[in-house]
C-alpha positions in Angstrom: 5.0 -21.7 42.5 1.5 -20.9 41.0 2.5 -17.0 41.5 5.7 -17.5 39.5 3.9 -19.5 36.9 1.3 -16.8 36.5 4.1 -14.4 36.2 5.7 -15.7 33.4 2.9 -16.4 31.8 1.6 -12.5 31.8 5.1 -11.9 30.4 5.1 -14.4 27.5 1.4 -12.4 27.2 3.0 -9.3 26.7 6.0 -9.8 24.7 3.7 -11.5 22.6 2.0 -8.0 22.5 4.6 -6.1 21.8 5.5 -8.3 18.8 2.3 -8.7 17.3 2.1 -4.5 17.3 5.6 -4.0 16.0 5.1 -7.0 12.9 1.7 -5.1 12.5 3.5 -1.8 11.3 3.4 -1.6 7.6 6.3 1.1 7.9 8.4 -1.8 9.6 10.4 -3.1 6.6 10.8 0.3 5.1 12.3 1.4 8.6 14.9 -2.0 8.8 16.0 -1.0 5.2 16.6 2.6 5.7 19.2 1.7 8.9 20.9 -0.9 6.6 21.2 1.4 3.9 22.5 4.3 5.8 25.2 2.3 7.7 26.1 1.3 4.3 26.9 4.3 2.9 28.3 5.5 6.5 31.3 3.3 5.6 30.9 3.4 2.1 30.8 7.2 0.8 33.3 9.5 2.6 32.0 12.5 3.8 28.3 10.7 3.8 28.1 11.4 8.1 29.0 15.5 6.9 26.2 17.6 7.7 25.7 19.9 4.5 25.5 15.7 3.3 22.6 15.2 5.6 20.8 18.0 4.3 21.3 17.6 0.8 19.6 13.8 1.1 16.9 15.3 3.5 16.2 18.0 0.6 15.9 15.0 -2.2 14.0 13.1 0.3 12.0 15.7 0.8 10.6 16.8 -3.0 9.8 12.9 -3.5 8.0 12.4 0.0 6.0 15.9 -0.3 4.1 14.0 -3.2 4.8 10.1 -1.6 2.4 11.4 1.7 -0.2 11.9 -0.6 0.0 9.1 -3.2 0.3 6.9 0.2 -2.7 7.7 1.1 -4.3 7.1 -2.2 -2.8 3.4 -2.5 -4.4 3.1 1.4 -7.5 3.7 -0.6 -6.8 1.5 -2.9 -6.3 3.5 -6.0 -3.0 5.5 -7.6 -2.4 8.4 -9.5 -0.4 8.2 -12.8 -0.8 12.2 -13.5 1.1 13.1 -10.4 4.1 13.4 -11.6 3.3 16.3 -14.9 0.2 17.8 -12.4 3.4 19.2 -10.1 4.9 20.9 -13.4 1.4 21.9 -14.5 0.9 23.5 -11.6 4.0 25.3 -11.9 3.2 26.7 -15.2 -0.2 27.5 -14.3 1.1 29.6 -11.7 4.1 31.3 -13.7 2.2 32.1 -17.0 -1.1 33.4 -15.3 1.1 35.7 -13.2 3.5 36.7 -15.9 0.4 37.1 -18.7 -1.5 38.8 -16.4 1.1 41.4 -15.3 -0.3 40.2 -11.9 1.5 39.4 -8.0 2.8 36.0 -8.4 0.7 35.2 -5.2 -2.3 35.8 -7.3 -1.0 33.1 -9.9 -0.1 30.9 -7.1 -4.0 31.4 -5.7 -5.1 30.6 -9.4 -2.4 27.3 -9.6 -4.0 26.0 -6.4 -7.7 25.9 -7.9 -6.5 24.6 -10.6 -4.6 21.5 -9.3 -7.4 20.8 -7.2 -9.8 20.9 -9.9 -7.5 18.4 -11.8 -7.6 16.3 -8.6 -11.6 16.3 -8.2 -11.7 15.3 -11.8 -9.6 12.4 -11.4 -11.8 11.5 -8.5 -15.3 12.4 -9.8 -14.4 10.5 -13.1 -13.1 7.4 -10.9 -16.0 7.5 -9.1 -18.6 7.7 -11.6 -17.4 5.5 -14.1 -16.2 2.6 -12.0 -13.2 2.8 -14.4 -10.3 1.5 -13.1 -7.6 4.6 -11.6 -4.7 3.4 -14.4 -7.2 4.3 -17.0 -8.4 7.7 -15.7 -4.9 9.1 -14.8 -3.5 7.4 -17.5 -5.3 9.8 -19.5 -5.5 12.7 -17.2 -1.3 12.2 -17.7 -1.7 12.3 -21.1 -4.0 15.2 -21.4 -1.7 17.2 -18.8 1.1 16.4 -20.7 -0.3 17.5 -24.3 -2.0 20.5 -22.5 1.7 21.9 -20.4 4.1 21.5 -23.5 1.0 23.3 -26.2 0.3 26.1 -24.1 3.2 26.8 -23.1 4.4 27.1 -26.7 1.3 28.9 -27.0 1.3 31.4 -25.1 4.8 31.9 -24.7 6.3 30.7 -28.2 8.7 27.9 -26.1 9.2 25.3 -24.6 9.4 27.0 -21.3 7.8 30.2 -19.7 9.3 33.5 -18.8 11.1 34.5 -15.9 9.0 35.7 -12.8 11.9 36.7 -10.6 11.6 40.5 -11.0 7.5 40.2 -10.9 5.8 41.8 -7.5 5.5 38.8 -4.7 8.4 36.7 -6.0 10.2 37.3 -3.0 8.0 36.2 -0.5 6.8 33.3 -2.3 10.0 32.4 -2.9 10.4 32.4 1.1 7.6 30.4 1.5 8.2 27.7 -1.1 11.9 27.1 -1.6 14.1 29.4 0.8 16.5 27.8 2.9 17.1 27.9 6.5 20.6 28.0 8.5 20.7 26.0 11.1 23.9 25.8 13.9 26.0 26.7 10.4 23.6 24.1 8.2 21.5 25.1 5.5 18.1 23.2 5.0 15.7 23.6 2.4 12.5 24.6 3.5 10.7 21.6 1.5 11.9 19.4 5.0 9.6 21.8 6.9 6.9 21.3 4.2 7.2 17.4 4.3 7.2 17.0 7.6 4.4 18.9 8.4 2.3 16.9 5.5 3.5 13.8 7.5 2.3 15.0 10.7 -1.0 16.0 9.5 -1.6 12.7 7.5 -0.6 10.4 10.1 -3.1 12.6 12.0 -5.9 11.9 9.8 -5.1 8.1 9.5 -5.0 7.6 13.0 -6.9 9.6 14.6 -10.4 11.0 12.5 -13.2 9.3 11.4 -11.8 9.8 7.5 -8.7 7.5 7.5 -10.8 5.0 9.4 -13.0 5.4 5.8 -10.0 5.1 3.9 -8.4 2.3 5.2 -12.0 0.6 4.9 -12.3 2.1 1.3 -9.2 0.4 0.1 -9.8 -2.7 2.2 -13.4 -3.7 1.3 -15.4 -1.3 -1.2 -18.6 -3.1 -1.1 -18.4 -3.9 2.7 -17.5 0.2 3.4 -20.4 1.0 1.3 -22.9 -1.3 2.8 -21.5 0.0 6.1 -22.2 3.9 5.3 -18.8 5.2 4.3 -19.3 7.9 1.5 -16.8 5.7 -0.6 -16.9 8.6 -3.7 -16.5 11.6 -1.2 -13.6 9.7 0.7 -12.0 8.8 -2.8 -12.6 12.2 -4.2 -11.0 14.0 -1.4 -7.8 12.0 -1.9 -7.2 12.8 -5.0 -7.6 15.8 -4.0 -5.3 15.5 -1.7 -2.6 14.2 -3.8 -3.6 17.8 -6.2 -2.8 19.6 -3.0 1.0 17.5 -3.0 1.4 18.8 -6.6 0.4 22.2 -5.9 3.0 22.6 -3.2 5.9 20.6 -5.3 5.1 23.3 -8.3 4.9 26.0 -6.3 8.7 24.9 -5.2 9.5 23.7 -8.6 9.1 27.4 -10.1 10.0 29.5 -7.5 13.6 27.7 -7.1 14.1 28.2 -10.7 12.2 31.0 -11.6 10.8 29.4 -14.6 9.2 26.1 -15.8 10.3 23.7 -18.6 6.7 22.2 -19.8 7.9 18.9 -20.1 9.2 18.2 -16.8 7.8 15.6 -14.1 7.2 12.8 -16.5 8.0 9.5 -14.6 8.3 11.3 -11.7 4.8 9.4 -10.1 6.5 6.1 -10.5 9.2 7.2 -8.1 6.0 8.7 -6.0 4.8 5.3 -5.9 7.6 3.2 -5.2 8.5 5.4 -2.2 4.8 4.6 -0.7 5.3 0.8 -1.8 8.7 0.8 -0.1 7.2 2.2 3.0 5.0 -0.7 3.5 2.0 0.6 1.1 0.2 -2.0 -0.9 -1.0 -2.1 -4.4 -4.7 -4.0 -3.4 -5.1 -1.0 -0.8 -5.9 -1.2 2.9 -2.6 -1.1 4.1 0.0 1.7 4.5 1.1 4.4 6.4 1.9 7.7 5.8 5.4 7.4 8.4 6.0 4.6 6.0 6.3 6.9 2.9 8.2 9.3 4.9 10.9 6.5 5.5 10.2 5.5 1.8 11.5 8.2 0.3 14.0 8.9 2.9 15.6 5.8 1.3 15.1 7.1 -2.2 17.1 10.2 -1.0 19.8 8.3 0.9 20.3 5.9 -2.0 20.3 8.6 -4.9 22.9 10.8 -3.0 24.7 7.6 -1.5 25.8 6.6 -5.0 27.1 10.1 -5.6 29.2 10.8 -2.6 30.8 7.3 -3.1 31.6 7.9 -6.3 30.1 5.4 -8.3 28.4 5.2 -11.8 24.9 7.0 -11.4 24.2 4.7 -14.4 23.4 2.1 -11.8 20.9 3.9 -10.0 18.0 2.5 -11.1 19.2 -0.4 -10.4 19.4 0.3 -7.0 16.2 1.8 -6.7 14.7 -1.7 -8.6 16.4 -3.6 -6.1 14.9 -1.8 -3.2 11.6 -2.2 -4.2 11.7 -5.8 -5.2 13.3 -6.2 -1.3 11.0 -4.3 0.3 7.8 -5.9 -1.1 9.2 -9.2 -0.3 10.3 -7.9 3.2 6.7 -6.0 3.9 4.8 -9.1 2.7 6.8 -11.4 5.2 6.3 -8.9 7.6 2.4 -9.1 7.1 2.1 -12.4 6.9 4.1 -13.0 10.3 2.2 -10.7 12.2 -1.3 -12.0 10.5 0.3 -15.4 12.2 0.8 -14.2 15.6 -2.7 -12.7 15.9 
C-alpha cells in the first residue's frame, strides 16, 4: 500500500514537472495560435495545404523573422529598435550605390554595406548606453536620420528616388545566389531567405541557451541594476545586440536589392513594427527578460500564414491589419496567462 502511494505520488511529481516546464515556455502561446490559425485556413482557403502555398508563406515568414530573431533578442534585453525597419533598405542602398558609383564588384559594396549597418547598430547601442536615454528616443531618431539620409542621397547621388540597376555589374550573380536564389526541392521552389532564417534561429537559440551571453541578456532585460552589481558588462551585452539586430538588416538588404536589382529609398518604413509584433507574439515581452528566439520564429510564421491566408481565401486584404491587431492583442493576453499560470505552479 505505502509502495503504491509512493508511486503515485512521484507521478503527480512529475506531471507536475512536465507542466510547470511546458507553461514556462514563452514560445507556448505563439505555438497554440499558429496550429489554430493554420487549421483555419486548411479549411478555409483552397489550395492553402498546396505546396508552392507552403513555400510562398514560408518565404513571407521568412523576410519578417530574419529581422524578428534579432529584434527578439533585443526586447529579451529589454530594449527595441525603431530604425530597423529603414536600416534593411539603408543597407540596401549602401550596398547598390557604393558598388554602382564605384564601378566596383557588388561583393565589395556588399563588404562596405555590412560595416556600415553595424556601425549604425553600435551607434544605437553606444548612444543607449551612454546616455541612459530611453531606446524609443535613440532609434526614434536614428529612424529619422536614416530615413532623411536614404531618400537625400539617393537623390543625390543618383538624381531619384531610387538607385541604378546592378544586374549587369561583376559579382551580381553570385551574390544574387547567396542572398535571394531559390532552391527546388522534390518539384518545390523555396527561397533561400528560409535557409537564412533558420540558420539565424539556430544560432540565437544557441546563444540564449547555451553561452554565458544570453544568460547576460536575459539578466540585462530582467534586472539592470542587479546584472550590473553582479558583473554583467550591461553596455557591451546591449551594444552587441544592437549590433545584432544591424547584422538582421544587413542580411534583409542584401536580399532586398539583389531580388530586385535596385532600391527605392523610401522603403522599410513601418516595417520594425511588424518586427516587433512578430517577437511580442512569440511570447517576447515589452519590460524585457522574457522571450525566445523559437518564439519569434513561430511569431512570424503566423504573420506569414495570416498575410497569405487572407489571400488564398479570397478575402479583402483591407482587413489585414485587422487581423494582425487581433493577433497581437490575443497573444499578449494568451502569453501573459501563460506566465502567470506557470509562475503559480512553481
Amino acid at each position: 500500500m505505502s509502495a503504491t502511494l509512493d508511486k503515485t505520488f512521484e507521478e503527480r511529481i512529475l506531471q507536475t514537472s512536465v507542466l510547470r516546464k511546458l507553461l514556462s515556455r514563452p514560445e507556448l502561446g505563439s505555438v497554440v495560435g499558429a496550429v489554430a490559425v493554420f487549421l483555419f485556413f486548411a479549411v478555409a482557403a483552397d489550395g492553402f495545404l498546396r505546396a508552392s502555398s507552403i513555400s510562398t508563406v514560408l518565404y513571407a515568414s521568412s523576410t519578417i523573422g530574419i529581422m524578428a530573431v534579432p529584434v527578439a533578442l533585443l526586447m529579451i534585453g529589454g530594449e527595441f529598435d525603431l530604425s530597423a525597419g529603414v536600416l534593411v533598405t539603408s543597407s540596401a542602398l549602401v550596398s547598390s550605390m557604393f558598388s554602382y558609383q564605384m564601378t566596383a564588384n557588388t561583393w565589395v559594396g556588399v563588404g562596405v554595406s555590412l560595416l556600415a549597418t553595424l556601425a549604425v547598430g553600435a551607434f544605437n547601442g553606444f548612444v543607449l548606453t551612454r546616455t541612459r536615454l530611453p531606446s524609443f528616443i535613440v532609434t526614434l531618431g536614428t529612424f529619422l536620420m536614416l530615413t532623411g539620409v536614404n531618400l537625400g542621397l539617393t537623390k543625390l547621388i543618383d538624381g531619384t528616388v531610387s538607385t541604378k540597376t546592378v544586374a549587369d555589374m561583376e559579382g551580381f550573380a553570385s551574390a544574387r545566389a547567396v542572398f535571394a536564389s531559390t532552391l527546388t526541392i522534390g518539384g518545390v521552389d523555396f527561397k533561400v531567405t528560409i535557409l537564412w532564417w533558420l540558420a539565424l534561429v539556430a544560432l540565437a537559440s544557441w546563444i540564449l541557451l547555451r553561452t554565458r551571453a544570453g544568460n547576460w541578456i536575459f539578466a540585462v532585460g530582467g534586472n539592470q541594476a542587479a546584472a550590473r552589481a553582479v558583473g554583467v558588462p550591461v553596455a557591451r551585452t546591449k551594444i552587441g545586440l544592437y549590433t545584432g539586430v544591424a547584422f538582421g538588416a544587413w542580411i534583409s538588404g542584401q536580399h532586398l536589392l539583389f531580388s530586385y536589382d535596385a532600391v527605392q529609398s523610401g522603403e522599410g518604413v513601418g516595417n520594425e513594427l511588424i518586427y516587433i509584433i512578430a517577437a511580442v507574439i512569440g511570447g517576447c515581452l515589452i519590460t524585457g527578460g522574457h522571450g525566445s528566439a523559437v518564439g519569434s520564429a513561430v511569431g512570424a510564421l503566423l504573420f506569414g500564414m495570416t498575410s497569405k491566408g487572407i489571400v488564398f481565401a479570397e478575402w479583402n486584404p483591407d482587413w489585414f491589419k485587422f487581423f494582425l491587431g487581433a493577433m497581437l492583442l490575443l497573444a499578449t493576453l494568451l502569453n501573459t496567462w501563460v506566465r502567470k499560470r506557470a509562475e503559480a505552479t512553481a
